[in-house]
N, C-alpha and C positions, 0 to 999 in steps of 0.2 A: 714387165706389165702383168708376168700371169700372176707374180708375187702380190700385185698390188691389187690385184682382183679378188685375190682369197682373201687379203686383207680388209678390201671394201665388203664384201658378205660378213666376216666376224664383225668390223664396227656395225654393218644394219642387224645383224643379231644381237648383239648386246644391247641396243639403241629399243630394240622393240622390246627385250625384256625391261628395263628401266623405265619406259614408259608407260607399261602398264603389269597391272598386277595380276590380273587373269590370264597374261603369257606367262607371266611365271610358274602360275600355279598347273595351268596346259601343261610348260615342261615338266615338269615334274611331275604330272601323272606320265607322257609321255615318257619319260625315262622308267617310270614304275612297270607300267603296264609291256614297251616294248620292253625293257632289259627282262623282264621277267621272259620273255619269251626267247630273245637272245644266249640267254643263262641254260634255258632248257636245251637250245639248240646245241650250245658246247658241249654240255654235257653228256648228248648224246654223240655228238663227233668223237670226244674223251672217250666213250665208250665204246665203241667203235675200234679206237685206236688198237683198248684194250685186248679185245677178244681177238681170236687166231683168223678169225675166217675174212680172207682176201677179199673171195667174190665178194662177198655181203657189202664190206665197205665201199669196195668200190662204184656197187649199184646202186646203194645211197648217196654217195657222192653226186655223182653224176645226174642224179633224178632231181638230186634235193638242189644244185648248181642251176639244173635246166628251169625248175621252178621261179630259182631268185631271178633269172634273167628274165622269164615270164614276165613277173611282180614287176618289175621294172619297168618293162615295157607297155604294161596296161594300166596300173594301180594309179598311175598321174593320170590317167583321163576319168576314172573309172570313180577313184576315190578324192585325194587331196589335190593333186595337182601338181606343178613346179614352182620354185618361187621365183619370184617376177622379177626378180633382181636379175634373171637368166632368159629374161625374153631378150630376145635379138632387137628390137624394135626400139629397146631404150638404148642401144649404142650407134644408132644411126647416123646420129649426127657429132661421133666420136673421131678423131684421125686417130685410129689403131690402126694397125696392121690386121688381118682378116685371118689369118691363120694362128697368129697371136693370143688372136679374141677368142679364136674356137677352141684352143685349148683350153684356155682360161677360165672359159664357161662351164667346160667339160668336169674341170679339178675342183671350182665352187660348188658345182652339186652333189661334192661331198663331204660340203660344210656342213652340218648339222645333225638331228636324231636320224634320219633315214639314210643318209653318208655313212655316218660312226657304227649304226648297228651292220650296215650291209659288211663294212671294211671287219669288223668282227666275225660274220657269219661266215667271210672269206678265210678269215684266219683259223677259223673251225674246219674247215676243207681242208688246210694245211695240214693242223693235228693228224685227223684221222688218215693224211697218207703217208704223212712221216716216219715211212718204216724204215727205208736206209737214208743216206745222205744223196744216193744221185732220187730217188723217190720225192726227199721234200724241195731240193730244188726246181723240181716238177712244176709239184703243187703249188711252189711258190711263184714261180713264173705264169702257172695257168689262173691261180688266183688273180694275178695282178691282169690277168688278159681278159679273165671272165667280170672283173670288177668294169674295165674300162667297156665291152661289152653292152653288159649294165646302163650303164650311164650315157656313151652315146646312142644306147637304141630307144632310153627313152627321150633325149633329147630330139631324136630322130621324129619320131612318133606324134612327140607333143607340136612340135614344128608342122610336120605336115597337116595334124587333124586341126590346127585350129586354122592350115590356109583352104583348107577341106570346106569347113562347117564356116567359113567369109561367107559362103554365099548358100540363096535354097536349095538350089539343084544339088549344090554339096550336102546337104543336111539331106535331105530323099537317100543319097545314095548311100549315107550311113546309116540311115534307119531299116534300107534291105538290106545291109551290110550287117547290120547285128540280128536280124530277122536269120537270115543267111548260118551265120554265128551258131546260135542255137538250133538250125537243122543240122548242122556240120558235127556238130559237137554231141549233139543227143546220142550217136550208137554208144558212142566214148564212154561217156559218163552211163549208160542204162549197161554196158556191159561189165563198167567196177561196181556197180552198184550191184547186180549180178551173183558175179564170183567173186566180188572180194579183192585187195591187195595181197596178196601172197605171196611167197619166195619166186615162184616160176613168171608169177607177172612182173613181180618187181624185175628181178634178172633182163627180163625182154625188156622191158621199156628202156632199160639201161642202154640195151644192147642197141637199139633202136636209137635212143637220143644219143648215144657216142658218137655218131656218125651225121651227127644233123649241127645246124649250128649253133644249136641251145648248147651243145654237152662236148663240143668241141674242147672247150677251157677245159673242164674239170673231168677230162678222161686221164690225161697223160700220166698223173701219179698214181694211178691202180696198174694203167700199162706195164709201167718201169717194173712195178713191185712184182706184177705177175710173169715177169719174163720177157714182154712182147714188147722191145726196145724200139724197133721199125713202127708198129702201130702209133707208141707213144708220140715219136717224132713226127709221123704222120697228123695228130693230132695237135699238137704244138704249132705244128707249121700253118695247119688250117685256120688257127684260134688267130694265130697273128696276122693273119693274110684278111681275117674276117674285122679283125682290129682298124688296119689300114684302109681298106674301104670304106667302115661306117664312118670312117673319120673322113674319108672324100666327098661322103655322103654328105655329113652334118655341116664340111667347113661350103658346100656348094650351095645349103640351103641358109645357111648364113650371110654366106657373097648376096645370092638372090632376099633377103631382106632387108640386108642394110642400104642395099643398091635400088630399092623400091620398094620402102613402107609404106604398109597400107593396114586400113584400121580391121578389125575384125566385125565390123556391120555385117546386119545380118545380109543385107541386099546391096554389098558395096560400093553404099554413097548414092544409090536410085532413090526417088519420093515416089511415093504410091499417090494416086491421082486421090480422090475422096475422102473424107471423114471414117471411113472405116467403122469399127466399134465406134468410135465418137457418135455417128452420125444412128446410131441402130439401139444406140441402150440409153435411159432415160438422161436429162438433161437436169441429171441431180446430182450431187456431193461422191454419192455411192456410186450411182452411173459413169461418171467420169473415172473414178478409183479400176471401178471394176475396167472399164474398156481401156486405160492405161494399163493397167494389167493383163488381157488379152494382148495387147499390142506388145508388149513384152513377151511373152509366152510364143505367140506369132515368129519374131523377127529377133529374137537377140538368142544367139547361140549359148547364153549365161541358164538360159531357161530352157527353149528346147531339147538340146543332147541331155539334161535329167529328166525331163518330161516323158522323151521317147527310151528311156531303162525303164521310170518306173512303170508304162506298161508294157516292156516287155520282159523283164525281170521274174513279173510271176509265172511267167509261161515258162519257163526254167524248171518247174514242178512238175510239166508234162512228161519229165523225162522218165524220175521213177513212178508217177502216177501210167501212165500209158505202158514203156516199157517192163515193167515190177509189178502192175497192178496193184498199186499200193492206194486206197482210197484216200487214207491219209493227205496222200501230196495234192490229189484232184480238189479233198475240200479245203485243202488251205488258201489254194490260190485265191480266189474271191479277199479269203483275210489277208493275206500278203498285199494284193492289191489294193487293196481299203486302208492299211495300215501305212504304206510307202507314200497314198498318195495324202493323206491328211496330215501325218506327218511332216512330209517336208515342203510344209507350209512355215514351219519353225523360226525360218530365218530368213524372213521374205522382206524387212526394215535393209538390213543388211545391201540387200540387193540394190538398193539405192542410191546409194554412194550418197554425195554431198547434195545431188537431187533431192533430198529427202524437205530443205528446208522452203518448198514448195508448198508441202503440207504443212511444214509450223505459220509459212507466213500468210497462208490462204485461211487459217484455221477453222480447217475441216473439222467436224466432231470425231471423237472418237471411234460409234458405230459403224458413220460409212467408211473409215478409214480401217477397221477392222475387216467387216461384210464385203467391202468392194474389193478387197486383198485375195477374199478366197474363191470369185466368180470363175477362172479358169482352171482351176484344180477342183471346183466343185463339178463343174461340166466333164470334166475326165472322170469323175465319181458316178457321175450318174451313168455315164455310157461302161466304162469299165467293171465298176463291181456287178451288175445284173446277167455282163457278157461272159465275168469267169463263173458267178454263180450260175449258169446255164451251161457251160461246158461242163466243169463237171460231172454232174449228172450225166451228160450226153454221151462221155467216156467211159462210163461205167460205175461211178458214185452212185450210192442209194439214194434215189429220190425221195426219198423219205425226210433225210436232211435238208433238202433246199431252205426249207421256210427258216432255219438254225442260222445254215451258212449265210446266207441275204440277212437277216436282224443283226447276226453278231458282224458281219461284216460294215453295214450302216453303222454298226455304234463305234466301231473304230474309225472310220471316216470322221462321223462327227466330235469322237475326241481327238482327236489326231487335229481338225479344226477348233477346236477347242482351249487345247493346249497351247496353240500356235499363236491363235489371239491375244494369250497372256504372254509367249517365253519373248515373240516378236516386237514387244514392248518394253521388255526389261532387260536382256542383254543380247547383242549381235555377235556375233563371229567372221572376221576379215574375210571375204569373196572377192572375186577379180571383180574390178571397175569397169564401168561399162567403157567397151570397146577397145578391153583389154584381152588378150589369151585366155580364152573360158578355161584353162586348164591351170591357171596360177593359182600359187597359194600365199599367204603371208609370210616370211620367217617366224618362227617360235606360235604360229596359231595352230597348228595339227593338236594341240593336248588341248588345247580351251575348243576347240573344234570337237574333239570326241566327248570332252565333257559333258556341253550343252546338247548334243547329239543321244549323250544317255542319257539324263536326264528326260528329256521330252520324252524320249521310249517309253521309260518306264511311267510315268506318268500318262501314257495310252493305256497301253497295257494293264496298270490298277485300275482306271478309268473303266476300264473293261472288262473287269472279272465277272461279274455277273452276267452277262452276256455270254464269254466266255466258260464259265462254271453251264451253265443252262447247255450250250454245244457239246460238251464232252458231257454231260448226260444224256442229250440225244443220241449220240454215234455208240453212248454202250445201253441203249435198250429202252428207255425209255421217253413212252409215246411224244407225251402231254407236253415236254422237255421243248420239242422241236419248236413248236408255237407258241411256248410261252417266250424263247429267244427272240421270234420274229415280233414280238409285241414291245416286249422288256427290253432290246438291244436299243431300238430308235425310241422308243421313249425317254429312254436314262440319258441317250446321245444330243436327245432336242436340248435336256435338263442341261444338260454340260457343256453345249453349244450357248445358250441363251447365258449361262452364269459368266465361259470364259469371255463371250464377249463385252459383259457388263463391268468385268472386272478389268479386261482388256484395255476397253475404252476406259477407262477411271485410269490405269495407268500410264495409256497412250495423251491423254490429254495432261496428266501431272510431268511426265518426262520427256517433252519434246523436243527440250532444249536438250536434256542430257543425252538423249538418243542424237542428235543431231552435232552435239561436241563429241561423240564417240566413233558415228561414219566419219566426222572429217579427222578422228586422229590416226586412224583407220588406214587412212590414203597414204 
């Protein structure tokens, strides 16, 4: 069965590449852009290998091992997600065997680009401890424990947060929870930010995470090499023992979904009494758009958990702005925020699913279908960008800038909306289906996912330069600079607003058939 499992992932990856040609091209940035990174990583393990010095490797090791188990752990909720071929919820109504399953599940998540690169990055930790023969059998055993590691914690993870965020009280606790996040985490980061990564910090952290369960796996082959044979095994045994648990963990939270599937609604299967937005925003084309889209934003975990990063994401700036005194970090925030939240408006069709032919068969025009898309990230805009551009200042920014940071920040907002009216018309990128795991991904969509992702970037950001050109002449001295941003940033932003939607709508009403064969190939 677990044979036949890895086997069903390779036919749905092959299956999604052959039917379209923007996974293709995805993979294959995604093989450009990560092997590029992969390549660097060996090569420094290789080098590593080379040179004499024990400590060093082994506190690279160890640092750079604790990191991937990090990445693992978060990067599925955070960034791409898992793929859905590994939600627990489509074997429900399977007769496997349950322990069967959870291996099975365990070994498919690492079929593909983020499997293959990790299982190399692994293989890198080999190299560089491979100094004798009992050394790389170490390595090789702690790899193979830090790899599985890996992979059950984020199955772990992704399991739990999306039976977390079922429901609102679950979504509240995660948004203290990452509130939380960033106080916990700020001494951390404002004290590297500080002094620096250097031999004596590096060394400690080493020393530190050896003994934790990040760095458990990839201590034992610097152990062996440096002598400390008890320590090694010490660690060996802990890596295994942390192995069998998360594995008790995952097959327990498996039993408990296959045994009681439930959908991921926001308010698990409850009706809210009233019309809600229905009943509050005009009883027009765009009214409706717009209050479906509040009602989403509200109540589907697909929307909120990005909603509440992107504002708290900029507050992340506080750390070297406050800590560092770095004015830099204080006045970007306001733009960071302006930019995350206009932005990822981008792929708001996507979000649809097959719902979408709602809008071809009612046909709605273009405009409201464009304008009513951006009413709940416009209301994050307004309250947001005026809140960081007021911090700020309040922390010790020149108030001299405010008038800079508020224009250039409105004008990234409204290209950021701008952009979104056109790219959300012309091509989508696979998102989990509604009342699906907000944390799945498609097979082979992570490279057409970061494509269209830079794309639309950059296309703010040019969008932007004059706004931004005007900013970074106010912050080095001159006066006139600061007010002509607060004039020029929303003026050029109205321009770019008014144009993407005219062209948006033009191609939203030309392709809504082919937007609409594209969500359902999609599914």
């Amino acid at each position: 069965m677990v044979a036949h499992l890895v086997r069903l992932k390779l036919h749905l990856l092959r299956n999604g590449l052959r039917r379209s040609v923007a996974a293709v091209v995805g993979m294959v940035i995604g093989v450009i852009y990560g092997g590029g990174f992969v390549v660097l990583v060996l090569a420094g393990m290789m080098a590593l290998r080379a040179q004499g010095d024990l400590d060093l490797a082994r506190a690279v090791v160890v640092v750079a091992g604790s990191g991937l188990v990090v990445g693992w752990s978060l990067l599925p909720i955070i960034l791409f997600g898992v793929d859905p071929t590994l939600d627990p919820t489509r074997f429900a109504t399977f007769a496997v065997r349950e322990r069967t399953l959870a291996v099975g599940l365990v070994l498919t998540a690492l079929v593909g680009l983020p499997g293959v690169a990790t299982v190399l990055l692994v293989l890198g930790t080999v190299v560089a401890g491979s100094r004798s023969v009992v050394a790389t059998l170490a390595a090789l055993v702690g790899g193979l424990l830090g790899l599985l590691t890996c992979v059950l914690l984020s199955r772990i993870v992704t399991a739990a947060a999306a039976a977390v965020l079922a429901t609102r009280r679950g979504r509240d606790v995660a948004g203290v929870g990452g509130l939380l996040v960033f106080v916990v985490a700020g001494p951390l980061v404002g004290g590297l930010s500080d002094g620096g990564i250097d031999r004596t910090t590096l060394d400690s952290a080493a020393a530190v995470l050896a003994w934790t369960p990040l760095g458990w796996a990839w201590a034992p082959a610097g152990d062996f090499v440096l002598g400390e044979w008890s320590t090694g095994l010490a660690h060996l045994a802990l890596a295994a023992c942390l192995v069998l648990i998360l594995l008790v963990v995952w097959e327990r939270l498996l039993v408990s979904v296959l045994r009681n599937p439930r959908s991921a609604s926001a308010d698990g299967g409850k009706v809210s009494a009233g019309l809600g937005l229905f009943g509050r925003l005009p009883a027009t084309p765009m009214g409706a758009i717009a209050a479906r889209a509040g009602t989403y934003w509200v109540r589907d975990p697909r929307f909120n958990v990005p909603a509440i990063m992107t504002i708290l994401l900029p507050a992340g700036l506080l750390i070297p702005g406050v800590g560092s005194g770095s004015d830099l970090a204080l006045l970007a925030m306001p733009l960071a925020s302006a930019y995350l939240i206009g932005w990822g408006q981008h792929n708001d069709v996507g979000y649809d699913s097959t719902a979408f032919w709602l809008h071809v068969a009612s046909g709605v025009d273009g405009v409201s279908d464009r304008l009513g898309r951006l009413f709940p990230s416009g209301l994050m805009a307004a309250v947001c960008v005026p809140a960081y551009c007021l911090l700020g200042p309040a922390l010790g920014a020149p108030w001299r800038m405010l008038p800079a940071t508020f224009g250039t920040a409105v004008a990234l907002a409204l290209n950021g909306f701008a952009v979104a009216c056109v790219t959300s018309a012309v091509k989508q990128y696979a998102v989990p289906a509604p009342g699906e795991n907000p944390f799945t991904s498609r097979p082979g969509s992570v490279g057409v996912t970061l494509g269209v992702q830079a794309v639309c970037g950059v296309a703010v950001w040019t969008l932007s330069l004059p706004a931004l050109g005007l900013a970074v002449a106010a912050y080095l001295g001159v006066d006139w600079a600061s007010w002509a941003a607060l004039v020029l940033g929303p003026v050029l932003g109205v321009v770019a607003l008014v144009v993407g939607t005219r062209l948006g709508a033009d191609l939203f009403r030309r392709r809504q058939a082919l937007l609409l064969q594209d969500l359902v190939a999609m599914r």
